[in-house]
N, C-alpha and C positions, 0 to 999 in steps of 0.2 A: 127428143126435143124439149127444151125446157122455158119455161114463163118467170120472169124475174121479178120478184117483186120487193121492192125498198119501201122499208115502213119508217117512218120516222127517225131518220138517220142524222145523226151529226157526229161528226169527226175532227179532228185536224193534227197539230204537231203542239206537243209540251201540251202548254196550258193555254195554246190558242186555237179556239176553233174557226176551219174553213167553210162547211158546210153543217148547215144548221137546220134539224127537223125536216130534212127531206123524204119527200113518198111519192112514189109513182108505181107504175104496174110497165112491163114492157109485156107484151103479148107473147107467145111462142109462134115463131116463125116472121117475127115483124121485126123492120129496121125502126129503131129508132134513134133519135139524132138529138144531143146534146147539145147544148147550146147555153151561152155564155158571154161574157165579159170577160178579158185577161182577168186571173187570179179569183173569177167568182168559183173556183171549186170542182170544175171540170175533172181534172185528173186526179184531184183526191177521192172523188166519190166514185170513178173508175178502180180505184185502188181497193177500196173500200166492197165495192162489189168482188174483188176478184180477189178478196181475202188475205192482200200484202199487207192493209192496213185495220185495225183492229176501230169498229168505230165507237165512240164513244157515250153513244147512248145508239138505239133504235136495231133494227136487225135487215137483212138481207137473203130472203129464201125463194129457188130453183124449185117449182110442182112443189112448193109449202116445204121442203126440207130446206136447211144450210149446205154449205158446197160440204161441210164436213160431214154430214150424215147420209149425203150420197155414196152411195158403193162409187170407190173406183170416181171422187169428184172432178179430183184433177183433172183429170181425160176432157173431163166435160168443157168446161170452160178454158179459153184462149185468152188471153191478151198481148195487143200489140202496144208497146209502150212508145211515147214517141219519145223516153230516154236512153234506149238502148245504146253502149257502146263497146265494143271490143278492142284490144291491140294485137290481137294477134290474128295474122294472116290463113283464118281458114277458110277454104272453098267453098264456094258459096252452097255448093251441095251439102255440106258434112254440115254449117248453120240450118238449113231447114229439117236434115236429119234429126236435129235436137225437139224439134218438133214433135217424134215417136218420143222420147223419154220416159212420158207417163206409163207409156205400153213396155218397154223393153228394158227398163231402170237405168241407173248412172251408171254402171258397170258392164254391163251387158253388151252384148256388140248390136246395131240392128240389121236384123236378115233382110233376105232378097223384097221382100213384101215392104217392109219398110223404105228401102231404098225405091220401090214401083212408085210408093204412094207420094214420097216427098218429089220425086223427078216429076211425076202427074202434076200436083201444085204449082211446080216452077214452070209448068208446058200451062196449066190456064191462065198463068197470070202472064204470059208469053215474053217471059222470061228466063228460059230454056238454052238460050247461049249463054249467059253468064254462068251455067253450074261449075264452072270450073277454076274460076275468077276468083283470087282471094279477098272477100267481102270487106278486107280495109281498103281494100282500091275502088271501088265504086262511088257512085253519088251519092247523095244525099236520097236522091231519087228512085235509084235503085235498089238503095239499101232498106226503105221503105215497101218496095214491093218484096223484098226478099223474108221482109221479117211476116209480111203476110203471106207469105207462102209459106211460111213455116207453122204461124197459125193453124192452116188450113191443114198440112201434113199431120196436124194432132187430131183431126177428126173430130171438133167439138160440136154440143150444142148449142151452146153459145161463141161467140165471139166481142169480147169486148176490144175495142179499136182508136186510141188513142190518135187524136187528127191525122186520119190515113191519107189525107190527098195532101198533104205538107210537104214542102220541097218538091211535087210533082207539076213537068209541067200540064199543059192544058188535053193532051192527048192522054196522057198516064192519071191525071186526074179524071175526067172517063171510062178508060179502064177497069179501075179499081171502083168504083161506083157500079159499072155495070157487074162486075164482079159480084160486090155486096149484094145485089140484086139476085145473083144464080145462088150465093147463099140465102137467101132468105127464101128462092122457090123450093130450096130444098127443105127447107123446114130449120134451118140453124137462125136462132134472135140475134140480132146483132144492135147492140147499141155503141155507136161512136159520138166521141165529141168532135164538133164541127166548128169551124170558124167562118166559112162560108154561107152566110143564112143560104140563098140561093139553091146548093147542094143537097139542103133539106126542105125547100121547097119541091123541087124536081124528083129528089129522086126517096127521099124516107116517109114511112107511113103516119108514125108520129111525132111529137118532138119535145123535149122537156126544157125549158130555157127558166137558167138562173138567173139572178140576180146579184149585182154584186153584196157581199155581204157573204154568198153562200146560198138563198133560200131561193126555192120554186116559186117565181114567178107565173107563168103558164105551164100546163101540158095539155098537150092533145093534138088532132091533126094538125100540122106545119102548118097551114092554110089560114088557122083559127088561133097558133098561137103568135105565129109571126107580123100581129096589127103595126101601125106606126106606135100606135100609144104603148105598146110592150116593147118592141127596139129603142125606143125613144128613152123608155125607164131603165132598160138593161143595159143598152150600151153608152144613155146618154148621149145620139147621134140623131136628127129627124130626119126621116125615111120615107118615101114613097114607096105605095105598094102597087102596083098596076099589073094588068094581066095584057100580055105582050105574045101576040102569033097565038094566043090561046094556052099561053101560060102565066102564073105569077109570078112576078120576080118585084125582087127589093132592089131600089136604088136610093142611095143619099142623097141627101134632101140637095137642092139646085145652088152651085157651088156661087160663091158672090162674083161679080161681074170686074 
């Protein structure tokens, strides 16, 4: 199990940076929840941890190593993108099988073991009828749980989860939460970006919320960084924070009359 730590990061494309001097620590074994504005940096600093994109000043190390000077890094780390797309009609089984790759290579066929482990993923995420379904027929919604299921077939320590309740509705957006949840009992970090403040109030341990621009605004528990006066600055929207049945949730501020 591995502790992520981002030091001083800033990144982006050409000559224009998205995020700027970012640092935080995600603990090992903790969900933590991204947060944001459209375009404040979200998925490039997911990118950026998970080593698609090379960042442009600052560094990114797993137990104080790089994902490159881990033995065997790949394995480690997951990501679910939420760009994923295919044209070609394969079964939704042989998609999460790609999940083994790091273990079995491009070439290589995957044995009976690997086939156990990716059918397992698609039976927790109880999505077990579709194995056979060609993943361009599916939803938007399914195809979401399915790319986390394949995640999950790689066996990581971390998971990084680009807005995994997107296009789900309100029952599979629970799911997949509670899901997140059996991964982090198990000891896998998970850090996803979220669009839902709510999602990170209820169910992540901490939460790191940009600003637009790029730059960390808060981190720390959900609770402490989700004020009015931090949504208010992040997304530009005034918010009520009230604890409701003995929970706290965000509502926008009281709509005019």
């Amino acid at each position: 199990m591995m502790e992520i730590v981002v030091s001083n990061v800033s990144a982006g494309y050409r000559s224009r940076l998205v995020i700027k001097d970012v640092s935080f620590t995600v603990a090992t074994g903790q969900f933590c929840a991204l947060l944001g504005p459209n375009g404040s940096g979200k998925t490039t600093l997911l990118s950026v941890i998970d080593g698609l994109l090379a960042p442009a000043a600052g560094s990114v190390t797993f137990d104080g190593k790089t994902l490159t000077e881990h033995r065997h890094g790949r394995r480690r780390v997951a990501f679910v993108s939420q760009a994923h797309r295919t044209t070609f009609p394969f079964a939704v089984r042989d998609v999460v099988l790609t999940g083994r790759l790091p273990y079995v290579g491009v070439f290589a066929q995957p044995g009976r073991q690997d086939v156990e482990i990716a059918e397992a993923a698609l039976n927790r995420l109880g999505i077990s009828d579709l194995i056979q379904r060609p993943y361009t027929e599916l939803s938007g919604g399914e195809r979401q749980l399915v790319l986390i299921a394949r995640a999950l077939a790689q066996q990581p320590s971390v998971m990084l989860l680009d807005e995994p309740t997107s296009y789900l509705d309100l029952a599979n957006q629970h799911r997949v939460l509670t899901a997140v949840r059996e991964f982090v009992a198990e000891g896998i970090t998970v850090l996803a970006s979220l669009h839902d403040l709510n999602h990170a109030l209820g169910w992540a341990d901490q939460a790191v919320l940009l600003a637009p621009g790029g730059t960390v605004l808060a981190t720390g528990p959900p609770v402490d960084v989700l004020t009015p006066t931090n949504v208010a600055t992040a997304y530009g929207q005034a918010v009520d924070v009230l604890t409701v049945a003995g929970r706290t949730v965000v509502l926008p501020g009281q709509p005019p009359n």
